[in-house]
PyMOL Python script that loads the backbone (N, CA, C, O; Angstrom):
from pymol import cmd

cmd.read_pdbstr("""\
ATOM      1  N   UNK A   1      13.437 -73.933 -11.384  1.00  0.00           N
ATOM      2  CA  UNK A   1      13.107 -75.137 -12.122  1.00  0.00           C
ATOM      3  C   UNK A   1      12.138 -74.844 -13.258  1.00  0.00           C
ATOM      4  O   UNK A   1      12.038 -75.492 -14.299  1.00  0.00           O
ATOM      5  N   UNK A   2      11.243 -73.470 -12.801  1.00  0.00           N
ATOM      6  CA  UNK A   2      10.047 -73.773 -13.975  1.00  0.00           C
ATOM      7  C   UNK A   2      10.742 -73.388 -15.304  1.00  0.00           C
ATOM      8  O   UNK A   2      10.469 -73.914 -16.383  1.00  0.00           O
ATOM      9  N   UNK A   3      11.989 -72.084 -15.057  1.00  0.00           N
ATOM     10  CA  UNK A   3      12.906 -72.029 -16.266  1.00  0.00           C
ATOM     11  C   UNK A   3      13.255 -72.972 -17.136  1.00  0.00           C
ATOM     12  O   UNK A   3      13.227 -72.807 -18.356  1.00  0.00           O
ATOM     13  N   UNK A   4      13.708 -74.324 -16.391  1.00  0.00           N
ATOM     14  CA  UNK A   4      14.503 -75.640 -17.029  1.00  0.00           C
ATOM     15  C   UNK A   4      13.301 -76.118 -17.685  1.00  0.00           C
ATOM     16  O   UNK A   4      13.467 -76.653 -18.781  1.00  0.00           O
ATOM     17  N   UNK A   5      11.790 -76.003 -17.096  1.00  0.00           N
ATOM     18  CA  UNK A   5      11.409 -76.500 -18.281  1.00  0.00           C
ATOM     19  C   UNK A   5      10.462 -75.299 -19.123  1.00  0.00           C
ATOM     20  O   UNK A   5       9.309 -75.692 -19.305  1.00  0.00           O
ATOM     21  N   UNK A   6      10.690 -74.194 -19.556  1.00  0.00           N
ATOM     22  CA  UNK A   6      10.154 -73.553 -20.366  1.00  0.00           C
ATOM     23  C   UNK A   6      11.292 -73.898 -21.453  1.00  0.00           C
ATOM     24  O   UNK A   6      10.944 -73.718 -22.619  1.00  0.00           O
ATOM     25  N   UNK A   7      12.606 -74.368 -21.238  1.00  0.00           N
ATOM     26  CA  UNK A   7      13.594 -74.060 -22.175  1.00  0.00           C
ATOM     27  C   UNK A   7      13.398 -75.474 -22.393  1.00  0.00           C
ATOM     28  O   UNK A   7      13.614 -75.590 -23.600  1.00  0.00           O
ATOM     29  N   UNK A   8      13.063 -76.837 -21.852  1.00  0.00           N
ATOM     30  CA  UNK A   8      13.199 -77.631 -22.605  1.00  0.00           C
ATOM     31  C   UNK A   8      11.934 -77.580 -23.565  1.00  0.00           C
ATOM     32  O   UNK A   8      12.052 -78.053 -24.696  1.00  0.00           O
ATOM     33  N   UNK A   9      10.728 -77.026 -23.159  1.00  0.00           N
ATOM     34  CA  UNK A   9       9.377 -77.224 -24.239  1.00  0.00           C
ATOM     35  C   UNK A   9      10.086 -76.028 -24.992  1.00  0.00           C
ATOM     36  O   UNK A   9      10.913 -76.833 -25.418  1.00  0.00           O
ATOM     37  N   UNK A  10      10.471 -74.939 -25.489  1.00  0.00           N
ATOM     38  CA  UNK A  10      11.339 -74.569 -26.350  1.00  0.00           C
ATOM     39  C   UNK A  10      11.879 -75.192 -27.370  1.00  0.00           C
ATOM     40  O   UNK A  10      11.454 -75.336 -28.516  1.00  0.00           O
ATOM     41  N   UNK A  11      12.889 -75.568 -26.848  1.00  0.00           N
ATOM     42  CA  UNK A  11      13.772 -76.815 -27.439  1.00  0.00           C
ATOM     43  C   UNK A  11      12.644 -77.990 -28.237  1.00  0.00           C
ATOM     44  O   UNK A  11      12.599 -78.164 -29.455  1.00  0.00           O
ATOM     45  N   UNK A  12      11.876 -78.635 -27.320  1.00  0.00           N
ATOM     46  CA  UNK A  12      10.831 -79.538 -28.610  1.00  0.00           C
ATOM     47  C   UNK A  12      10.661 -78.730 -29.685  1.00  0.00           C
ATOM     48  O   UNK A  12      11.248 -78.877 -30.758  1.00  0.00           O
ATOM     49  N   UNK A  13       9.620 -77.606 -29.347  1.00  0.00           N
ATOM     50  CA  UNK A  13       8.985 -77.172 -29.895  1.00  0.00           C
ATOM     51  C   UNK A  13       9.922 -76.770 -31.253  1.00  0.00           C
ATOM     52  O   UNK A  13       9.492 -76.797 -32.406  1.00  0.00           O
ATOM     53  N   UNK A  14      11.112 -76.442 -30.908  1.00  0.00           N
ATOM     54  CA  UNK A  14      11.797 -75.867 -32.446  1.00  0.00           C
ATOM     55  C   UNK A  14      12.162 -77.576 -33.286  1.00  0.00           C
ATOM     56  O   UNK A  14      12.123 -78.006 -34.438  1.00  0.00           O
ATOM     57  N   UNK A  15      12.450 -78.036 -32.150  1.00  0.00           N
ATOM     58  CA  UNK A  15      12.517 -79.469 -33.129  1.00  0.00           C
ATOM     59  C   UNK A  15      11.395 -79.967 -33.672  1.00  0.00           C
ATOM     60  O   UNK A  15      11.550 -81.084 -34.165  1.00  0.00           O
ATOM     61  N   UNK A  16       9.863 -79.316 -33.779  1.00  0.00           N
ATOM     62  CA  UNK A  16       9.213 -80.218 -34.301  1.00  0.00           C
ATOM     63  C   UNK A  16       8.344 -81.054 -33.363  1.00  0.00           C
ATOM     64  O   UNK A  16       7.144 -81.243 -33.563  1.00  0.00           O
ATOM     65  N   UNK A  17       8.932 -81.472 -32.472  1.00  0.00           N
ATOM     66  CA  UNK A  17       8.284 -82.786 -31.421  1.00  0.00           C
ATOM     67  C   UNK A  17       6.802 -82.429 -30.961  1.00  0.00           C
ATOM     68  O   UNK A  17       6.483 -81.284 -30.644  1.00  0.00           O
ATOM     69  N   UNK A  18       5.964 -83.464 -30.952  1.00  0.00           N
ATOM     70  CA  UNK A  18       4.516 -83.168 -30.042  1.00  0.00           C
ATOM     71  C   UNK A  18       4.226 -83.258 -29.012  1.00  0.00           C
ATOM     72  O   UNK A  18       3.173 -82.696 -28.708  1.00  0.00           O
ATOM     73  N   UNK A  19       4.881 -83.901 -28.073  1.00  0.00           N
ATOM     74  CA  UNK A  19       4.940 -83.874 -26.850  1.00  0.00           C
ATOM     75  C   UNK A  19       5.900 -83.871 -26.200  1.00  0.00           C
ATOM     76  O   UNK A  19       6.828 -83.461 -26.896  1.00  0.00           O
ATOM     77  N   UNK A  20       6.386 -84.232 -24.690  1.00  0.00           N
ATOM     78  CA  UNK A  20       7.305 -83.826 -23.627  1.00  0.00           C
ATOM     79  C   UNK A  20       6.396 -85.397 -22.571  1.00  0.00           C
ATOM     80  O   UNK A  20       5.295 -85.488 -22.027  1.00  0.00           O
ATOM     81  N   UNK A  21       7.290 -86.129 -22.684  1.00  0.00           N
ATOM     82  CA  UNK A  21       7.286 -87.295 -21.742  1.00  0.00           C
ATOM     83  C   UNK A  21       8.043 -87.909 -20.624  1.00  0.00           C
ATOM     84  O   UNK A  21       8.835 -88.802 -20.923  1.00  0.00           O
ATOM     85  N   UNK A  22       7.909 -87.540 -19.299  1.00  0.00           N
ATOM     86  CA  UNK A  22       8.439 -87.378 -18.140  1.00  0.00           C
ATOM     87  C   UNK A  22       8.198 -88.542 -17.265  1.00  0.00           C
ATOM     88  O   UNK A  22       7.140 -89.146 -17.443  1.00  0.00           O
ATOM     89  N   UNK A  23       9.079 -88.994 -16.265  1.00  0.00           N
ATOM     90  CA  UNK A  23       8.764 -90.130 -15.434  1.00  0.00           C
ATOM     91  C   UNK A  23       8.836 -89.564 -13.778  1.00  0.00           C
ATOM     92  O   UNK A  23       9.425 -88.548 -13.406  1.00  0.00           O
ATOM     93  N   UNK A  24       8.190 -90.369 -13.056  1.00  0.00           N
ATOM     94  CA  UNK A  24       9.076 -89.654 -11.369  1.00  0.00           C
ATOM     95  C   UNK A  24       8.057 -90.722 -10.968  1.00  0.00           C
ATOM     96  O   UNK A  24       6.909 -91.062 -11.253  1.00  0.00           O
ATOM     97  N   UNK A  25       9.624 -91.275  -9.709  1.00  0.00           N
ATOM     98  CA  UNK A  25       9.213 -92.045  -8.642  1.00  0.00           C
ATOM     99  C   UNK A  25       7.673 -91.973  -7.975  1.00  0.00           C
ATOM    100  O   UNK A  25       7.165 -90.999  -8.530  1.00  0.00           O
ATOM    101  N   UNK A  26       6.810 -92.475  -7.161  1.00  0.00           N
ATOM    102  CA  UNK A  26       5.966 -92.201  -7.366  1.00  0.00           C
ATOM    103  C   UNK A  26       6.111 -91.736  -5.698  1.00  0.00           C
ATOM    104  O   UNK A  26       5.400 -90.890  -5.154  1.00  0.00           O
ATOM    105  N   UNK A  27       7.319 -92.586  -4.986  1.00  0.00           N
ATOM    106  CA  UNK A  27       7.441 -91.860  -3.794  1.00  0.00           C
ATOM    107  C   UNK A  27       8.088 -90.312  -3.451  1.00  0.00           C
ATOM    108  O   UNK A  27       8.136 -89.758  -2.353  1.00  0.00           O
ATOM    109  N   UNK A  28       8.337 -90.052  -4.133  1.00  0.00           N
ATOM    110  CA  UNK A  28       8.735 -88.126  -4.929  1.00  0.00           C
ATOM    111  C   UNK A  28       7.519 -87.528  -5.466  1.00  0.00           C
ATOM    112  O   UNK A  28       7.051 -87.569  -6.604  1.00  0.00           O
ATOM    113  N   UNK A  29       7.020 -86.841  -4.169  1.00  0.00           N
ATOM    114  CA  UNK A  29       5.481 -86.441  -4.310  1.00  0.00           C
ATOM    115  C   UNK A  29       5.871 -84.722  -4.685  1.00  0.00           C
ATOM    116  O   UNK A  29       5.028 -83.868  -4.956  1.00  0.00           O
ATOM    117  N   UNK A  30       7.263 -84.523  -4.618  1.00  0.00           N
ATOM    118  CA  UNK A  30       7.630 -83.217  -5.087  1.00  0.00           C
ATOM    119  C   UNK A  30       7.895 -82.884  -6.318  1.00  0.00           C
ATOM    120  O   UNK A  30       8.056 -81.862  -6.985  1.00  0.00           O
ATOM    121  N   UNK A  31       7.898 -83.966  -6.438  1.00  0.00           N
ATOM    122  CA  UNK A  31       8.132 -84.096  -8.576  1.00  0.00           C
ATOM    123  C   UNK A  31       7.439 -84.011  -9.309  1.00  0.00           C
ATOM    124  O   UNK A  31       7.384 -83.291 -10.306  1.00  0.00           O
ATOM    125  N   UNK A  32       6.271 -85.359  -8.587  1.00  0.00           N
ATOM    126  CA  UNK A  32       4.687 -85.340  -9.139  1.00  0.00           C
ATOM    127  C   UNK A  32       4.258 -83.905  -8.835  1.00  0.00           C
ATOM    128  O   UNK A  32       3.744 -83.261  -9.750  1.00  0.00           O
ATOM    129  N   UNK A  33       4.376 -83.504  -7.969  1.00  0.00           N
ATOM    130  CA  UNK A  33       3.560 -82.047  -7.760  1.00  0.00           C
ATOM    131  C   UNK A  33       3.866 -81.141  -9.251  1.00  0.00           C
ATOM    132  O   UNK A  33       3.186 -80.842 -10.232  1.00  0.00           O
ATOM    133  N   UNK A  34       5.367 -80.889  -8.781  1.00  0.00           N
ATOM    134  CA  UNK A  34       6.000 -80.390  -9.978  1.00  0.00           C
ATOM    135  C   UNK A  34       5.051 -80.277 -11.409  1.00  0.00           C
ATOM    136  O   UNK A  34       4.358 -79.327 -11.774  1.00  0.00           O
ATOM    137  N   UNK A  35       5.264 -81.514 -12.037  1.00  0.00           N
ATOM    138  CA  UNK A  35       4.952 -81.876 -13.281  1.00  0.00           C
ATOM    139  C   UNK A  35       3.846 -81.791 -13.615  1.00  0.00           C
ATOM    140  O   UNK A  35       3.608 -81.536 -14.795  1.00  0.00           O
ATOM    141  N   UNK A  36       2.483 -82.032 -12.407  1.00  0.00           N
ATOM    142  CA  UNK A  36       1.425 -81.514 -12.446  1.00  0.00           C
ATOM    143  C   UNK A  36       1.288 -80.044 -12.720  1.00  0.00           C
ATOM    144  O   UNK A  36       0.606 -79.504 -13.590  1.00  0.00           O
ATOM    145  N   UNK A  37       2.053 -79.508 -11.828  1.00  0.00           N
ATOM    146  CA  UNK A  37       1.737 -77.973 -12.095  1.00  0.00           C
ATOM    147  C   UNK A  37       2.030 -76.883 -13.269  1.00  0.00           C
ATOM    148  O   UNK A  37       1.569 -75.772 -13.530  1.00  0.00           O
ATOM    149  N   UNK A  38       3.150 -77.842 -13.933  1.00  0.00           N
ATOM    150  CA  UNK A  38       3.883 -76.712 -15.421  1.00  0.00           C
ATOM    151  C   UNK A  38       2.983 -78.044 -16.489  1.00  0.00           C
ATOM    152  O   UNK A  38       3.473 -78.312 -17.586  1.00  0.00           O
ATOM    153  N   UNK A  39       1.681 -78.774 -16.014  1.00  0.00           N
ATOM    154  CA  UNK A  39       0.797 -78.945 -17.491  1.00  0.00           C
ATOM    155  C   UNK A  39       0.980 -80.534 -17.688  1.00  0.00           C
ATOM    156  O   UNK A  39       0.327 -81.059 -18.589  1.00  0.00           O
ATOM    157  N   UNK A  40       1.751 -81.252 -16.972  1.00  0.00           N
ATOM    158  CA  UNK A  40       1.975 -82.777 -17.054  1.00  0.00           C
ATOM    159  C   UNK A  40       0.950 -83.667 -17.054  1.00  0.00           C
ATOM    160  O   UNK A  40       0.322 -83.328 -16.051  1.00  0.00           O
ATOM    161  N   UNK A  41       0.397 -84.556 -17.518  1.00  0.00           N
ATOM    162  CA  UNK A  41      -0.753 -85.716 -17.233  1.00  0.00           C
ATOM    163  C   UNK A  41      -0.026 -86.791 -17.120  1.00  0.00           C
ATOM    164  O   UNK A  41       0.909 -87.273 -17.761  1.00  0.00           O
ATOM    165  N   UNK A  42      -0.927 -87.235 -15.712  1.00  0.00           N
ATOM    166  CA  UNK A  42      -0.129 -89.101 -16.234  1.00  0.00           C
ATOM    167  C   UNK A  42      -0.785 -90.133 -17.540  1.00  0.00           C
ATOM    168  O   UNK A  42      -1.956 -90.243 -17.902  1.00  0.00           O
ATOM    169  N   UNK A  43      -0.158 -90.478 -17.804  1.00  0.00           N
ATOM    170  CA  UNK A  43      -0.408 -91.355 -19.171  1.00  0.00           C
ATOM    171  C   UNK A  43      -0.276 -93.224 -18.909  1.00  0.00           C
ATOM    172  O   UNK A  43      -0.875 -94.143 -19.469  1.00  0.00           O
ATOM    173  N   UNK A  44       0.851 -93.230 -17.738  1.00  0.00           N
ATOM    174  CA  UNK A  44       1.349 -94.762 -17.601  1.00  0.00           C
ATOM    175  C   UNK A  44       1.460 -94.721 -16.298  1.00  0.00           C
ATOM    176  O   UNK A  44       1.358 -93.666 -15.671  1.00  0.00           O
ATOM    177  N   UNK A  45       1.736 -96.147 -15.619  1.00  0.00           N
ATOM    178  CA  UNK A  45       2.455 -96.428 -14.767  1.00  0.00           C
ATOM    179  C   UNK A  45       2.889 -97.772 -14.740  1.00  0.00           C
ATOM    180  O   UNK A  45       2.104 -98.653 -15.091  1.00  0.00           O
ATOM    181  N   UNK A  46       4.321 -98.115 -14.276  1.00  0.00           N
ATOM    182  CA  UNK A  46       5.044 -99.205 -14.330  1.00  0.00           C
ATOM    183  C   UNK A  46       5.486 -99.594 -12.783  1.00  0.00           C
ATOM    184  O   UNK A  46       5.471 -98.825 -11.822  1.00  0.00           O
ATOM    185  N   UNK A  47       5.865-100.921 -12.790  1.00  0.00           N
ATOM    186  CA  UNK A  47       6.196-101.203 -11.413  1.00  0.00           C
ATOM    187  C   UNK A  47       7.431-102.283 -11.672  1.00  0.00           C
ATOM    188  O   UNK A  47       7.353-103.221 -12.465  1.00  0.00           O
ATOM    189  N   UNK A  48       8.689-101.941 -10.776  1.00  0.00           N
ATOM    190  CA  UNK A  48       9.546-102.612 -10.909  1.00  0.00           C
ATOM    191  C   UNK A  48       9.762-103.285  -9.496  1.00  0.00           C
ATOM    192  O   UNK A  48       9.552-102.896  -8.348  1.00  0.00           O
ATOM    193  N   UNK A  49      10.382-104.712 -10.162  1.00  0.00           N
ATOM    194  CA  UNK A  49      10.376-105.821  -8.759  1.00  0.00           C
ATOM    195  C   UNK A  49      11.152-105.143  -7.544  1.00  0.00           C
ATOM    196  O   UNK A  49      11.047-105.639  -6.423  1.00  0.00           O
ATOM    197  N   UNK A  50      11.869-104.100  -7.745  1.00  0.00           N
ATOM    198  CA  UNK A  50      13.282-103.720  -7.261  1.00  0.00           C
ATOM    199  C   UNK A  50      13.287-102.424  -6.467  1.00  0.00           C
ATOM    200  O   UNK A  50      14.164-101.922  -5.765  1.00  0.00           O
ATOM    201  N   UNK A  51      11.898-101.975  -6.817  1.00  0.00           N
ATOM    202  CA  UNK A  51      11.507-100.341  -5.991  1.00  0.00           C
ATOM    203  C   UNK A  51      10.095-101.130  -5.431  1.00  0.00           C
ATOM    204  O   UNK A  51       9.462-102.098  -5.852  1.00  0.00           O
ATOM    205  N   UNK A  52       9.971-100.433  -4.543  1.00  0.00           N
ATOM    206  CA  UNK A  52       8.933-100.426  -3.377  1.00  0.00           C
ATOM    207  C   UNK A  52       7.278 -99.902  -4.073  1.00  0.00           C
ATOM    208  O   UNK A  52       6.148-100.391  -4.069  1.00  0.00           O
ATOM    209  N   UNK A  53       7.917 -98.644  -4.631  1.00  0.00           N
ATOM    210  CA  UNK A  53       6.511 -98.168  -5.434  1.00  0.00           C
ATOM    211  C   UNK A  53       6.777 -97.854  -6.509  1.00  0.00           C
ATOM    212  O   UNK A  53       7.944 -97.752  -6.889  1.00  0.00           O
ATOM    213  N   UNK A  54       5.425 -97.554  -7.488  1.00  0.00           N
ATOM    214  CA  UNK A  54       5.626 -97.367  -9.223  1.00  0.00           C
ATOM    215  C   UNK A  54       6.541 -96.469  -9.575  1.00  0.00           C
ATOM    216  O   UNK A  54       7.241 -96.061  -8.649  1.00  0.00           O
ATOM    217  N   UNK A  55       6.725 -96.082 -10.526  1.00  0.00           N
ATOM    218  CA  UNK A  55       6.379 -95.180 -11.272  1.00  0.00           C
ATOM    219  C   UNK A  55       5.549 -94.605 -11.979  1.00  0.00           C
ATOM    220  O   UNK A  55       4.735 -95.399 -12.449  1.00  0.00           O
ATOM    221  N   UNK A  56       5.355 -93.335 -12.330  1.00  0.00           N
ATOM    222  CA  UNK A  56       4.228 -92.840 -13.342  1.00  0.00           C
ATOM    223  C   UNK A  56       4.956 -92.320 -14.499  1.00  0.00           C
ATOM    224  O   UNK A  56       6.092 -91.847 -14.487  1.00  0.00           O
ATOM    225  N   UNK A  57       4.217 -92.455 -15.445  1.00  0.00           N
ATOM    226  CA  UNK A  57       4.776 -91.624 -16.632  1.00  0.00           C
ATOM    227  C   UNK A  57       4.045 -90.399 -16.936  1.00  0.00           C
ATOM    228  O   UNK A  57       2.844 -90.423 -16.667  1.00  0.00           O
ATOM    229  N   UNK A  58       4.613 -89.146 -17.531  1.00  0.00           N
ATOM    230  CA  UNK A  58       3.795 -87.787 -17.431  1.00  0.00           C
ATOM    231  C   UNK A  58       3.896 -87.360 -19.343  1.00  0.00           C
ATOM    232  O   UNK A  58       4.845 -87.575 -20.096  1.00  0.00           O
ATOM    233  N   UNK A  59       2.820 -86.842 -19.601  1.00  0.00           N
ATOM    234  CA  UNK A  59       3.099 -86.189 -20.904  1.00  0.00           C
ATOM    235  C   UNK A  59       2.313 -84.938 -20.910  1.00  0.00           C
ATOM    236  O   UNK A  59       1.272 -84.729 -20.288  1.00  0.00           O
ATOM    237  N   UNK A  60       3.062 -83.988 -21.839  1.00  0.00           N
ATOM    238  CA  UNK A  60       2.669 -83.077 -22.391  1.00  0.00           C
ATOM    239  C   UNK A  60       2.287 -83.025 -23.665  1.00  0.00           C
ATOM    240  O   UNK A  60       2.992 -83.689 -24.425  1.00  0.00           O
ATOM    241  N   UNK A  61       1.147 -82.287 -24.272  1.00  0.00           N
ATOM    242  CA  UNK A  61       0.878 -82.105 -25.629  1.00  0.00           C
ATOM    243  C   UNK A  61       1.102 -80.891 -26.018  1.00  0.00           C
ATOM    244  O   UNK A  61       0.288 -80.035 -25.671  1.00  0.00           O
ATOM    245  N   UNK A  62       2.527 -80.415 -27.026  1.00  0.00           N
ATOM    246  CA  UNK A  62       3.015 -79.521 -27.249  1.00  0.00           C
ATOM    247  C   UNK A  62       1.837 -78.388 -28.623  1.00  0.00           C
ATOM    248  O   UNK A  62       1.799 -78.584 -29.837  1.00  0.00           O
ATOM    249  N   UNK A  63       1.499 -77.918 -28.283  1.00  0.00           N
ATOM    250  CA  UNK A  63       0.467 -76.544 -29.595  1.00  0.00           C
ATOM    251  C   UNK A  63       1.575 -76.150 -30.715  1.00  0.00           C
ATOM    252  O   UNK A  63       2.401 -75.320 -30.333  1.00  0.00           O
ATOM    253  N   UNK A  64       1.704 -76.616 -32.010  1.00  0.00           N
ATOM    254  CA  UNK A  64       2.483 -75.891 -32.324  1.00  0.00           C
ATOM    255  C   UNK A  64       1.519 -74.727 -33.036  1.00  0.00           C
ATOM    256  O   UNK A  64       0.357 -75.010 -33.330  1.00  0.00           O
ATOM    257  N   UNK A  65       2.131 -73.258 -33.324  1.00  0.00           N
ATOM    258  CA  UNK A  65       1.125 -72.933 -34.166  1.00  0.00           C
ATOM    259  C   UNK A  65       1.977 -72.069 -35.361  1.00  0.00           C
ATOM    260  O   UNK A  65       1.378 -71.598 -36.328  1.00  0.00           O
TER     261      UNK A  65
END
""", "prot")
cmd.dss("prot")
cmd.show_as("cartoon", "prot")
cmd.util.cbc("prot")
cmd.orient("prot")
């Protein structure tokens, strides 16, 4: 997985983009882990009538140099 995302911050990065903005259930504590660990911050969280628990939103701030 950490491959899938070195190649997607790649991919921004040649496009230009400044960040990398990610979501995960908030009951998917394997995701959150995840996203924490390859550099993610949470930024948001939303709650829908229709799921049990939030969501979070995750971002990255891409360096270009």
């Amino acid at each position: 997985m950490a491959s899938s995302f070195f190649c997607m911050r790649r991919g921004a990065e040649s496009l230009g983009y400044t960040s990398i903005r990610l979501d995960s259930y908030t009951a998917n504590p394997a995701a959150i882990k995840m996203y924490e660990r390859t550099g993610y911050h949470v930024v948001g969280e939303i709650h829908y009538s229709f799921r049990k628990f939030p969501y979070q939103f995750f971002e990255k701030i891409l360096v270009h140099s």
